[in-house]
KOLTOR-783440 format. One record per residue (C-alpha): residue number from 1; residue in one letter; x, z, y. Coordinates in pm, whole numbers, m for minus. Layout:
<recs>
   i aa      u      w      v
 NUM  A      X      Z      Y
...
</recs>
This chain:
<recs>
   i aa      u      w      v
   1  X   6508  m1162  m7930
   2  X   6222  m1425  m7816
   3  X   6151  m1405  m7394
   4  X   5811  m1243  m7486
   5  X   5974   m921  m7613
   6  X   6250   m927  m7341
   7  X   5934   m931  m7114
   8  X   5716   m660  m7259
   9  X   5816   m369  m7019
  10  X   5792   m616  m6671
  11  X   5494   m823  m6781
  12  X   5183   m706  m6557
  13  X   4853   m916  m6685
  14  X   4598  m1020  m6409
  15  X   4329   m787  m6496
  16  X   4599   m538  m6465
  17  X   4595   m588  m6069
  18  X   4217   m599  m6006
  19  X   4024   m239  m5980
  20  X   3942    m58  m6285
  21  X   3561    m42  m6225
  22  X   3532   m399  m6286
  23  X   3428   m496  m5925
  24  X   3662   m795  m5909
  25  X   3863   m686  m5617
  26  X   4248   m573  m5613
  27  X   4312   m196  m5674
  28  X   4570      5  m5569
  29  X   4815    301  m5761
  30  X   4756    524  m5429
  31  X   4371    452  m5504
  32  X   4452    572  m5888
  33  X   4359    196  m5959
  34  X   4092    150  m5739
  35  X   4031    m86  m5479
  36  X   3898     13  m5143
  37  X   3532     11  m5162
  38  X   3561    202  m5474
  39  X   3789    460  m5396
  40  X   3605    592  m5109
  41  X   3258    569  m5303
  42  X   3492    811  m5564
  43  X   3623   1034  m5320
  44  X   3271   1027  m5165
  45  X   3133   1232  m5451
  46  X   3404   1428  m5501
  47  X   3420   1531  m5181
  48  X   3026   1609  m5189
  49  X   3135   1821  m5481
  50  X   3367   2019  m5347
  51  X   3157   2095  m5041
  52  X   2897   2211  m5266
  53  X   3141   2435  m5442
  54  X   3283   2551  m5106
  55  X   2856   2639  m5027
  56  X   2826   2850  m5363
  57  X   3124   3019  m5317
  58  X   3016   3134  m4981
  59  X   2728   3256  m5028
  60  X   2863   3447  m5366
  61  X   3116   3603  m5129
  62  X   2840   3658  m4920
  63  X   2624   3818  m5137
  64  X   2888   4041  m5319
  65  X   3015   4161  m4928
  66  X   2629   4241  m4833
  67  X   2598   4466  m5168
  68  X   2960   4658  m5078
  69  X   2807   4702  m4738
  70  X   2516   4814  m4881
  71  X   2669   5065  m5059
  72  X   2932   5210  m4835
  73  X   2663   5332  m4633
  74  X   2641   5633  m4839
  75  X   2995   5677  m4778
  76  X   3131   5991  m4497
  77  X   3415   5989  m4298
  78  X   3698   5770  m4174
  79  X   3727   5609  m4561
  80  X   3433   5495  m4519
  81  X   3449   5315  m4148
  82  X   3758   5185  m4243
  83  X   3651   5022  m4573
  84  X   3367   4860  m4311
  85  X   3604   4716  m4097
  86  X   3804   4550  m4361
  87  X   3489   4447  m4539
  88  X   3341   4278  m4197
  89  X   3669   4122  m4171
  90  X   3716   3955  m4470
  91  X   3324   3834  m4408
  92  X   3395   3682  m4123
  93  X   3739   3529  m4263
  94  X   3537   3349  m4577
  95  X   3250   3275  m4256
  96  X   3482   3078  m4064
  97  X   3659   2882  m4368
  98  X   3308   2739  m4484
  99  X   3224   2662  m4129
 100  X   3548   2504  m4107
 101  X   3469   2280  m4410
 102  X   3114   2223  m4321
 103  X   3215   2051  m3933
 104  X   3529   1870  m4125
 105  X   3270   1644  m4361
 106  X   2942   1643  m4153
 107  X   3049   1466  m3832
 108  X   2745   1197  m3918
 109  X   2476   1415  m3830
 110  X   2317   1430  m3477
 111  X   2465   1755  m3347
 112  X   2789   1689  m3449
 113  X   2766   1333  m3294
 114  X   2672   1438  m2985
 115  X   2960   1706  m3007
 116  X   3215   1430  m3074
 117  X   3101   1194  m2770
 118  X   3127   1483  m2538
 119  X   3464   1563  m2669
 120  X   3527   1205  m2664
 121  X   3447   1200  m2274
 122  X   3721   1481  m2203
 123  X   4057   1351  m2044
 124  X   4294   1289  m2322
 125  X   4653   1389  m2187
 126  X   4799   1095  m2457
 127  X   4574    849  m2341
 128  X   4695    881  m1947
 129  X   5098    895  m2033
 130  X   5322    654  m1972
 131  X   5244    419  m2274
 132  X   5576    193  m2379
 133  X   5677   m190  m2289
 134  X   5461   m275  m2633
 135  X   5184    m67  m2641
 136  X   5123   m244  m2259
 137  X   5182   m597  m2393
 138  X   4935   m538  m2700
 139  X   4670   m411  m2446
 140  X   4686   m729  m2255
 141  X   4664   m937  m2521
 142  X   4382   m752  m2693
 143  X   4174   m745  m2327
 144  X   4263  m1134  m2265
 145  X   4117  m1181  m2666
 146  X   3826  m1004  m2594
 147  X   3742  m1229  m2310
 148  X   3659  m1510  m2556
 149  X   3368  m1280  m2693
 150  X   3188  m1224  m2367
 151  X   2936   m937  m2397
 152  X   3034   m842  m2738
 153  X   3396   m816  m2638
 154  X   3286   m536  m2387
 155  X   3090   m322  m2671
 156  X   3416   m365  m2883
 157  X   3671   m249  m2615
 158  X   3463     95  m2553
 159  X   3355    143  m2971
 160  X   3825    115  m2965
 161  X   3831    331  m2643
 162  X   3625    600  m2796
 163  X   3779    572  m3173
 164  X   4118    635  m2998
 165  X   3970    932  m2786
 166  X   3812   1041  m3110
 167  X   4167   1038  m3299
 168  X   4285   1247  m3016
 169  X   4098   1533  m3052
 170  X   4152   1504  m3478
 171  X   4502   1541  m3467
 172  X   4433   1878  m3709
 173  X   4296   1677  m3980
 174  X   4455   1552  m4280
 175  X   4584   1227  m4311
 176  X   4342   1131  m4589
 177  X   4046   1249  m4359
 178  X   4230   1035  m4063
 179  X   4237    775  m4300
 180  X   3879    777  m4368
 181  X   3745    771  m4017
 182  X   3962    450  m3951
 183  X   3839    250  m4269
 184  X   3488    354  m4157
 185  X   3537    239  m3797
 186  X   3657   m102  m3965
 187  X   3339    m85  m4175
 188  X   3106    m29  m3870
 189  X   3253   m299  m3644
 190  X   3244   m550  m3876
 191  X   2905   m498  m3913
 192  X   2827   m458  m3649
 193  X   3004   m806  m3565
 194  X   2820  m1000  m3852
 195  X   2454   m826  m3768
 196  X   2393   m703  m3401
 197  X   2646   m988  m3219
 198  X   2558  m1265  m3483
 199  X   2970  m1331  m3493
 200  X   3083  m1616  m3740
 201  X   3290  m1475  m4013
 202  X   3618  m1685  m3923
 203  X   3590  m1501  m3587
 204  X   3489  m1179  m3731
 205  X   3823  m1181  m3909
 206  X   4036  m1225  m3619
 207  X   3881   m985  m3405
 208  X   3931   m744  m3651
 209  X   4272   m817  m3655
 210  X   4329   m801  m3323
 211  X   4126   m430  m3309
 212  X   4342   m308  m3550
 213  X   4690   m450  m3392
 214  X   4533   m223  m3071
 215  X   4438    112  m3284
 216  X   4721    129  m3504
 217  X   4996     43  m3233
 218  X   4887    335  m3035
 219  X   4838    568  m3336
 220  X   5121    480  m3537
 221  X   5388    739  m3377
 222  X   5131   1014  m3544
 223  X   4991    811  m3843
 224  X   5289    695  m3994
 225  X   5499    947  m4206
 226  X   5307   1254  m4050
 227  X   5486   1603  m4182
 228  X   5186   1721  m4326
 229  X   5251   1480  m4625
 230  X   5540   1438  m4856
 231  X   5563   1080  m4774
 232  X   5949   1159  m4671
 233  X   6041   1311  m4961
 234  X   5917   1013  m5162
 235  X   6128    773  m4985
 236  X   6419    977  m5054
 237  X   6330    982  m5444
 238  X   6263    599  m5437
 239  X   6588    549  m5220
 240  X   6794    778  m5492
 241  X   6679    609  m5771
 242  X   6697    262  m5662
 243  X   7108    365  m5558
 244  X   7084    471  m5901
 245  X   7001    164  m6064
 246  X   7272    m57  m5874
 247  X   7418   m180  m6195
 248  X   7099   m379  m6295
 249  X   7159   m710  m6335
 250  X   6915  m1071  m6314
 251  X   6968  m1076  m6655
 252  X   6787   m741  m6766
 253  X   6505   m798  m6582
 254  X   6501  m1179  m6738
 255  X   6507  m1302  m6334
 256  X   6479  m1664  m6362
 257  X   6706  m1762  m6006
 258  X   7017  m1886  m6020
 259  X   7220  m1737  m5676
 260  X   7489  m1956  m5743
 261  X   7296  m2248  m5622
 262  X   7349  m2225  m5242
 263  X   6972  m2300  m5129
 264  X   6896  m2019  m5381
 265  X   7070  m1770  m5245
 266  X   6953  m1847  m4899
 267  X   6616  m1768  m5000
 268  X   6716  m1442  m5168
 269  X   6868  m1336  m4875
 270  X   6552  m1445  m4671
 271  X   6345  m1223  m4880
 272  X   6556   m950  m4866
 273  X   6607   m964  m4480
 274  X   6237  m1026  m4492
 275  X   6092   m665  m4740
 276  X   6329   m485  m4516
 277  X   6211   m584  m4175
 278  X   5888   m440  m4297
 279  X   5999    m88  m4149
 280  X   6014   m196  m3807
 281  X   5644   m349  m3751
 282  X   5406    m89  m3639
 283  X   5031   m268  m3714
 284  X   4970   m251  m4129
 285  X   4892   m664  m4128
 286  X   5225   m720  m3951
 287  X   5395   m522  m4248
 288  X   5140   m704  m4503
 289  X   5291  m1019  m4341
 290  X   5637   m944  m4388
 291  X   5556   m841  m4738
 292  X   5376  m1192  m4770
 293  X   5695  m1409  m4636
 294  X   5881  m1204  m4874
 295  X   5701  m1322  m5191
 296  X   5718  m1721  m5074
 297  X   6079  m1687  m5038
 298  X   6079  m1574  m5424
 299  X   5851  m1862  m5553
 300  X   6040  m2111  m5338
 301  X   6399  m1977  m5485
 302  X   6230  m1976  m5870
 303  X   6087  m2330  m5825
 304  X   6417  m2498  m5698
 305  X   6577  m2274  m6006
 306  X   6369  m2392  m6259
 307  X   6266  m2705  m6105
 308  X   5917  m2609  m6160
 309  X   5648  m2400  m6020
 310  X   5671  m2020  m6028
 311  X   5445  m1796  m6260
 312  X   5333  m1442  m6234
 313  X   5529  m1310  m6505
 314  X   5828  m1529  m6319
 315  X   5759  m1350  m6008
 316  X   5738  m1011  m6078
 317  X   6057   m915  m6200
 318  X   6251  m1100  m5945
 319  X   6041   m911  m5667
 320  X   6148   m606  m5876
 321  X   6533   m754  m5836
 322  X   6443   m780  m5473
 323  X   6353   m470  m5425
 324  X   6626   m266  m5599
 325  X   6896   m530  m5447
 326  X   6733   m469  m5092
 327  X   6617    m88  m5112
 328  X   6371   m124  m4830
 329  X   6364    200  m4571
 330  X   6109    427  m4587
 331  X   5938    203  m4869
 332  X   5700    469  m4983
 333  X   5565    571  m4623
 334  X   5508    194  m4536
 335  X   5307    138  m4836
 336  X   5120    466  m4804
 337  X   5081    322  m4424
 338  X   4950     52  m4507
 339  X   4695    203  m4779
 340  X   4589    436  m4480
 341  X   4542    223  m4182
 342  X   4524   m124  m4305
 343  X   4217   m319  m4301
 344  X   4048   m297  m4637
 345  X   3934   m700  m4629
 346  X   4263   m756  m4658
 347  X   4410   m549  m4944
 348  X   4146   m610  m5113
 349  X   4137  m1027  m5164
 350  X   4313  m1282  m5040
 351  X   4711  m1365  m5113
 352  X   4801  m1051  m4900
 353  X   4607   m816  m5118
 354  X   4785   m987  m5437
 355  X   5105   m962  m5296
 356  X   5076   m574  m5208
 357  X   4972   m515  m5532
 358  X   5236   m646  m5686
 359  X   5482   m487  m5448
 360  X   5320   m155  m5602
 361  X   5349   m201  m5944
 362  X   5734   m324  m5884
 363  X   5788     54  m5685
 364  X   5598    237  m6009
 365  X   5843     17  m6270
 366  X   6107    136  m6081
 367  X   6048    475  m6057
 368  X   5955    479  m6462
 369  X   6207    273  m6553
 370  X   6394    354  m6905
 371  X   6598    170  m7179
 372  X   6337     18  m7351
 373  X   6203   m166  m7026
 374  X   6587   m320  m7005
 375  X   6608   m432  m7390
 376  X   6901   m162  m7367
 377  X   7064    153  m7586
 378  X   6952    493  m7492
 379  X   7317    586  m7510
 380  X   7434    245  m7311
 381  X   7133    340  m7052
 382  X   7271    696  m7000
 383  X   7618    593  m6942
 384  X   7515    281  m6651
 385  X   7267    605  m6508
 386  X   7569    849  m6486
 387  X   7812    596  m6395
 388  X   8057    618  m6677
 389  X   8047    268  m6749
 390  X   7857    m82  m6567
 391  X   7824   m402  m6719
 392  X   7946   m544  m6404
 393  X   8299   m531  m6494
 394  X   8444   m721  m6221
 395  X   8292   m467  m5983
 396  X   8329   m160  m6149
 397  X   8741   m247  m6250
 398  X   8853   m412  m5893
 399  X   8625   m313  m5627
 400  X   8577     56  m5486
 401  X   8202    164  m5400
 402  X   8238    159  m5076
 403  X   8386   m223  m5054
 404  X   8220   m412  m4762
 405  X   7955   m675  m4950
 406  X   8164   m963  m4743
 407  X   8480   m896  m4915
 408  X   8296   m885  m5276
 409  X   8173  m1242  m5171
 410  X   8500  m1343  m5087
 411  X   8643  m1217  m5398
 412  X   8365  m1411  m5575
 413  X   8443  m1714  m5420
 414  X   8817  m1724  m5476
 415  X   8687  m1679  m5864
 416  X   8462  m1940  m5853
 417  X   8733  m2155  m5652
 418  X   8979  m2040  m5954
 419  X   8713  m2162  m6177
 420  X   8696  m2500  m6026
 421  X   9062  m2558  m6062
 422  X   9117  m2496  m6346
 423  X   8832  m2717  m6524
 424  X   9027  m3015  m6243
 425  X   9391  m2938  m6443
 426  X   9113  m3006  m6745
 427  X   9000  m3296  m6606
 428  X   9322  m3455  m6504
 429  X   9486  m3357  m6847
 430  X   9207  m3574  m7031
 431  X   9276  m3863  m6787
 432  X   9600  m3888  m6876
 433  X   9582  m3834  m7207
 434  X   9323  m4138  m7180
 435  X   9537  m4357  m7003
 436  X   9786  m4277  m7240
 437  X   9569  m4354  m7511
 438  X   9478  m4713  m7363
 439  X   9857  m4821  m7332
 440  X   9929  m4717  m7692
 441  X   9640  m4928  m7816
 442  X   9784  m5238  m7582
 443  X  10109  m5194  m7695
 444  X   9969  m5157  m8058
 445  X   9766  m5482  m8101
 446  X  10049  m5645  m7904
 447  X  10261  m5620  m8186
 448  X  10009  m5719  m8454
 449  X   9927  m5989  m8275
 450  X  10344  m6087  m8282
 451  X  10351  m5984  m8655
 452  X  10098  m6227  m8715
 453  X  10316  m6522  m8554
 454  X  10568  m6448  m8666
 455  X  10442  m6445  m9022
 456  X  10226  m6766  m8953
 457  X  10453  m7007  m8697
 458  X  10252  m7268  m8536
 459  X  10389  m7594  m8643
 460  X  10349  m7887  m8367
 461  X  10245  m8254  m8589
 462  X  10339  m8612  m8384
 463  X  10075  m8798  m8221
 464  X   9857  m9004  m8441
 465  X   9896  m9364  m8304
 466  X   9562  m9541  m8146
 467  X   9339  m9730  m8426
 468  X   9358 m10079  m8352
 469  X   9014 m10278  m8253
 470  X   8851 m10433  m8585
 471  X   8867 m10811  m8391
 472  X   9182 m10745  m8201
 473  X   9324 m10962  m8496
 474  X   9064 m11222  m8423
 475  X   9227 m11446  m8157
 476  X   8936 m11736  m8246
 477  X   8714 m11496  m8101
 478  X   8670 m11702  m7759
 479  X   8570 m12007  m7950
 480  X   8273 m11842  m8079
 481  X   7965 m11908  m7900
 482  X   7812 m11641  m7649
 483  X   7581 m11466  m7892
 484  X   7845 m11412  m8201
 485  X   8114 m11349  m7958
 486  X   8154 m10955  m8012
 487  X   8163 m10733  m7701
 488  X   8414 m10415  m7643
 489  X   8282 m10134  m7450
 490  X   8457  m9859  m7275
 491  X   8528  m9546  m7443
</recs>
């Protein structure tokens, strides 16, 4: 089986991330694949829609209770009076639900502006309590920012002041509608930033930062995980199924990190100390942040594996591996958090945005993960689901459930320790035997080389005498005369 099939239920293409309408930004599976901008432009018109509906249904009710009036005037006696009541009732029942729909989506007209400023002006009983030790400290910080900005720092203190006042008095809403009228303050102060103050873009960012560190650390105590949703009950799915799937191993999920490296494992454990402290930031960038530091800790651990720079189709299934060896708190009301609250600049581009998105689709494989995304049996995937059987055999044969994770890496030590002796006996067995090897050689050519002595003796000849000088005969040779007198040189 080549890598590319093992990968076919993990791989996630790049187009895969960006919004389905083509705009080039990064959607989102709470948006239904859509990014930001686009989702709202979609729930725009449905929302138009449904109003309309909403109209024609009122003023069919409206219609058909005018014509039973109409016609129970001809009616006598108590009957009659009664069947008025109930009909006047029910008219102004249907009355009040329109009317109720009709002040929910047209808050941008005049009248209803007006009405929200005035209601905006009332004392707010959460706005004068005791706030805590960090809603105070994010105040000050947020006031001292603001100082940098002069007069357009004042403007942007009362548009928060009055947002928050706003939020007050919308507690009734839904979260969605919530939701909208904080991405559209975003929208409005930012443009309000680039157009009216003239504010460069680097400093439009961080101001926008900073307003939504203020906003969403007083709101997030009603914002985040509000009963009216089912946010809880979607952690506890995610939480079950992740507890589920605790016999998935690196391998399955074709994880390219090695833990057994030390600096490795480090950084696994930094990511998974990192996806989990997640829960306890309140402001949606803080979260994105945590998310972020997460996701470098993976790349970092994959590069020192592989000695090579991570991929994306090396990344996502060890954030996946991260995930289900973490199983983050409340992982489905954070994300839906930060879809809420967060600002949309920032889920929508930029390394956060890709990051998020990824941490997404890992959740959705997770919750639709089946055999064929493992490379496994139906039958083998049934068994590891109902806990009959785990390829972790070590685990599943010596160590309870409930075994503290410290002992496990103790256990896993004293293997691994085990393991290291034993390939030393190895090691110190092959010495040997090559030591042994080198004086059985010695000892072997020792005795050829006495075999052939023995067989070929060296015989020791006498000492050839001196050769005699040709004229040492020649005792006339001092008679000769100087030039045929011959001459004896040394050596």
């Amino acid at each position: 089986m080549n890598l590319k099939s093992e990968r076919r239920g993990i791989h996630v293409d790049q187009s895969e991330l960006l919004c389905k309408k083509g705009c080039g930004y990064y959607g989102n599976p709470a948006w239904q694949g859509f990014c930001s901008k686009c989702w709202r432009e979609e729930y725009h018109k449905a929302r138009q829609k449904q109003i309309q509906e909403d109209w024609e249904l009122a003023e069919r009710l409206q219609r058909e209770e005018e014509e039973a009036y109409a016609s129970s005037q001809s009616t006598q006696g108590a009957q009659s009076l009664t069947f008025s009541k109930f009909e006047e009732k029910k008219t102004n029942e249907k009355t009040r639900k329109v009317t109720t729909v009709k002040k929910f989506f047209t808050a941008s007209s005049r009248t209803g502006a007006k009405k929200e400023i005035q209601e905006a002006k009332a004392p707010s009983p959460s706005i004068h309590r005791q706030a805590s030790i960090e809603t105070d400290r994010v105040s000050k910080e947020f006031i001292e920012f603001l100082k940098t900005y002069h007069k357009p720092g004042q403007d942007i203190y009362k548009q928060c002041k009055l947002f928050l006042d706003t939020m007050n008095h919308k507690r009734d809403l839904s979260i969605e509608e919530q939701s909208e009228c904080a991405q559209d303050f975003y929208q409005n102060v930012a443009e309000k930033l680039q157009t009216r103050w003239k504010v460069p873009s680097e400093k439009v960012e961080k101001a926008m930062d900073q307003i939504e560190k203020y906003i969403m650390t007083r709101q997030y105590k009603y914002v985040f995980c509000p009963e009216t949703t089912d946010d809880e009950k979607k952690d506890l799915a995610v939480q079950k199924r992740i507890r589920a799937l605790h016999w998935v191993t690196p391998q399955m999920l074709c994880v390219p990190v090695n833990e057994e490296i030390p600096e490795v494992s480090d950084m696994v454990v930094k990511a998974i100390t990192d996806i989990i402290e997640m829960d306890s930031k309140r402001v949606p960038r803080d979260k994105l942040a945590c998310i972020t530091k997460c996701s470098k800790h993976i790349f970092n651990a994959i590069k020192i594996t592989k000695n090579e720079p991570a991929s994306a189709d090396d990344f996502l299934p060890t954030l996946i591996y991260i995930v289900l060896k973490g199983n983050p708190p409340r992982l489905q009301s954070n994300i839906q958090y930060i879809t809420r609250f967060c600002n949309p600049s920032r889920l929508m581009t930029g390394e956060d945005g890709y990051y998020f998105t990824n941490l997404c689709c890992a959740v959705a494989f997770i919750e639709k993960l089946d055999a064929q995304s493992l490379n496994l049996s139906q039958e083998d995937f049934d068994r590891y689901m109902s806990g009959q059987t785990s390829p972790k055999k070590q685990e599943s044969d010596n160590w309870s459930p409930d075994m503290c994770l410290g002992v496990k890496q103790m256990y896993k030590n004293l293997d691994l320790l085990s393991q290291l002796n034993e390939r030393q006996e190895r090691i110190v067995s092959e010495a040997k035997k090559l030591e042994k090897d080198l004086i059985d050689w010695t000892d072997g050519i020792t005795k050829e080389v006495q075999d052939i002595v023995e067989r070929y003796p060296l015989e020791i000849k006498p000492k050839n005498q001196a050769l005699a000088a040709i004229d040492s005969e020649n005792v006339e040779n001092d008679k000769l005369p100087p030039p045929l007198q011959p001459q004896v040189y040394a050596g």
